[in-house]
C-alpha positions, 0 to 999 in steps of 0.5 A: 501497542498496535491498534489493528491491522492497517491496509495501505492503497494507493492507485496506480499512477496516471488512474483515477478511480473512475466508476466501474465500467468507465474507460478512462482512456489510454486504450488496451495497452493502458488498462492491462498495466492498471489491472495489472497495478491493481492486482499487485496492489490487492496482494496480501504480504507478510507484515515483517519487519522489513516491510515495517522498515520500509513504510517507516522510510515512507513515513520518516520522508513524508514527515521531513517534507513537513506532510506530517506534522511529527514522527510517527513510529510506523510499528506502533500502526503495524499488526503481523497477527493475520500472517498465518492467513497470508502463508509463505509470500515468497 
């Protein structure tokens, strides 16, 4: 039984999360990866099972790592029913 859509975020490597307005340094070159990262990040994608397949893999490492304390079946946290908003993402 799903509990509702799930957004994962994570930051792009070597960023953290200043302020807005903050240059964290790096120059140009620097910020237009981390734009660039945060775009890829914000791009809705359809929840297929391949998607699910992976962020279980994901998850399945972590649990392995000892980070997770037990298995913990990703589809059970997946809900696909705003695919029709997302439209074709290939």
């Amino acid at each position: 039984m799903s509990s509702g859509p799930v957004l994962l975020v994570q930051a792009p490597q070597g960023t953290t999360g200043g302020g807005a307005g903050r240059d964290s340094g790096g120059g140009p070159a620097r910020r237009a990866a981390t734009r660039r990262g945060l775009l890829r990040l914000t791009t809705p994608v359809l929840i297929t099972s391949a998607v699910v397949a992976s962020e279980q893999s994901i998850s399945n490492a972590f649990t392995s790592a000892g980070l997770i304390p037990g298995h913990v079946d990703f589809a059970d946290y997946s809900d696909s029913a705003f695919n029709s908003a997302v439209g074709d993402s290939s």
